[in-house]
N, C-alpha and C positions, 0 to 999 in steps of 0.2 A: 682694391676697393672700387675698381673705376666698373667690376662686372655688378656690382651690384645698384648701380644708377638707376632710377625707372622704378622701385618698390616704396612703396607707401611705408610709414613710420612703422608700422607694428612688423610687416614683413621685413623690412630691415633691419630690427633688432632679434625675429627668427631668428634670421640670414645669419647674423656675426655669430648666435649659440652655435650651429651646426655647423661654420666653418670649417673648423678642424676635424668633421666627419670624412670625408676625401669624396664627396660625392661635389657634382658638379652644380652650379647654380640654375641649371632648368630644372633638376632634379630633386632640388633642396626646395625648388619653388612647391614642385607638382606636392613634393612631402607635407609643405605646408598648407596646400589646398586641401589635403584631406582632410589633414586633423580639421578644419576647422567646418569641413564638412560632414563629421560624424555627429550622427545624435547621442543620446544618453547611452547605448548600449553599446558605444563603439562601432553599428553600421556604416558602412558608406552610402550616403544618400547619393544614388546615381540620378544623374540629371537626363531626361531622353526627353528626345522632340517626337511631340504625338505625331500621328497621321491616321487620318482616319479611314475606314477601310467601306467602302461605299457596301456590303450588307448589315454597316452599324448606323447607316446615318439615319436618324431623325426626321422628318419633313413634316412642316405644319403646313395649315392651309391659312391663307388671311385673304380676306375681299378689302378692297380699296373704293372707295367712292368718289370718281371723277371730277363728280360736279365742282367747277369753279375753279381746279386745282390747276395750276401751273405746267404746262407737258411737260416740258425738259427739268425741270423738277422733281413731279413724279416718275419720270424715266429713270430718272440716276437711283431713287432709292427703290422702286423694282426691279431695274439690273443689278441694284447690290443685293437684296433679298435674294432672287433669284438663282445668284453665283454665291451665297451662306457667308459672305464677305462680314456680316453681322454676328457671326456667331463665334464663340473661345475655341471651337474645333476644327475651324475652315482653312483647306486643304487646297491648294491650289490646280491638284490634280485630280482631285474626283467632285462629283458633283452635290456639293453637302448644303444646296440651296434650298429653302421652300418654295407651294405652289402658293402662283396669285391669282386671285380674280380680281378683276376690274369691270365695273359696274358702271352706268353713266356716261359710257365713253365721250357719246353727243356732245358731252357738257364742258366737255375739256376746254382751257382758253390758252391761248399764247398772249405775251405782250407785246405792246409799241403796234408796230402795222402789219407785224408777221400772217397775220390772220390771210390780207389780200396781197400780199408780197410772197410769202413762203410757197412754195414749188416742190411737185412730188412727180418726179419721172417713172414711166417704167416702158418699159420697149418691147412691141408684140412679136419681135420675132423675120419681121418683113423688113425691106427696104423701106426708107420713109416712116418707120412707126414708131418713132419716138412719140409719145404722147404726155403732155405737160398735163397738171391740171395744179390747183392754188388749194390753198387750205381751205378755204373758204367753202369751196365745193366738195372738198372728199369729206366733210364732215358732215354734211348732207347725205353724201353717201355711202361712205363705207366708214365711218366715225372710227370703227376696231381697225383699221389698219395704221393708223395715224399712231395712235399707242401702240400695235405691232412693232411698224418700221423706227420710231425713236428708239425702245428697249431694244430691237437685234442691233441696231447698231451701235451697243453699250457695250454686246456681251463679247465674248473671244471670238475668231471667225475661224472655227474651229468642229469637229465632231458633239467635242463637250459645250461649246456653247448652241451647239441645235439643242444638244439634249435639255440642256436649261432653257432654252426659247420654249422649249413642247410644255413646261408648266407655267406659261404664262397663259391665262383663259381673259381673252377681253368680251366683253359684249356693251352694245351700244345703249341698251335699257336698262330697270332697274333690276329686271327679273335676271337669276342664273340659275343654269342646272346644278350646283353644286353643293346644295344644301345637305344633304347624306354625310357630305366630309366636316360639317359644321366649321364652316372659315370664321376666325377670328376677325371682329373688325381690326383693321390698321390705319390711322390719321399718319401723312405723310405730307 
């Protein structure tokens, strides 16, 4: 009696019918996972893990409106859209994300003092060329980078997170070339 420890009330009173079958107790188990997995017609409902096959995937378009929104905020739920992290068919190995627009970049804010504290490196290549600059400033100037560099640094650093980077579309105004694809608004 001590092999059948570990089964729930109704698989242990199974258990004791089919004892004297001569079959062993992993096998008396699996016997009773089917029965109770067949439908009306006596099938066995087989159970399989989807994977989805990157010429079936799906991608919609959605535009995102900056203005006022939180960066590190809206980063996390662009790099989840991006990587399909949202969706019942998402595949860790292929890339079953949609594409974003982002609109208003200018308008983005951060909290507390990050705005003149926060610091964006990038290095030209030379001796000496580290070159700092603050938030404060690149959002004057290059406002799309700001939401570039948060999102890649969300996604895998990997082949398939370029290929997820390349539908991410920011731009700093309101206008986008993207209208043809008609993006969905998204509130995020």
């Amino acid at each position: 009696m001590a092999k059948l420890e570990g089964a729930d009330p109704y698989e242990h009173i199974l258990l004791l019918c089919f004892v004297g079958s001569g079959l062993t107790v992993g096998r008396l188990r699996l016997t009773i996972r089917r029965l109770f997995e067949t439908d009306l017609f006596g099938v066995v409902a087989e159970m399989k893990t989807f994977s989805a096959k990157p010429a079936e995937v799906k991608r919609d378009w959605f535009v995102i409106d900056a203005t006022d929104k939180t960066l590190g905020r809206m980063a996390t739920e662009i790099a989840r859209r991006l990587r399909g992290k949202h969706k019942p068919e998402y595949t860790p190995h292929v890339d079953t994300g949609d594409y974003i627009v982002v609109i208003n970049a200018e308008k983005v804010t951060v909290t507390g003092n990050k705005a003149a504290a926060k610091q964006y490196h990038r290095y030209t290549g030379y001796v000496g060329g580290l070159k700092t600059t603050t938030f404060e400033k690149l959002v004057k100037e290059k406002p799309e980078y700001i939401i570039q560099t948060a999102v890649k640094g969300m996604l895998p650093k990997n082949p398939l997170g370029r290929a997820m980077f390349r539908k991410l579309k920011v731009y700093a105004g309101a206008e986008h070339q993207h209208t043809a694809q008609q993006p969905k608004p998204l509130d995020v």
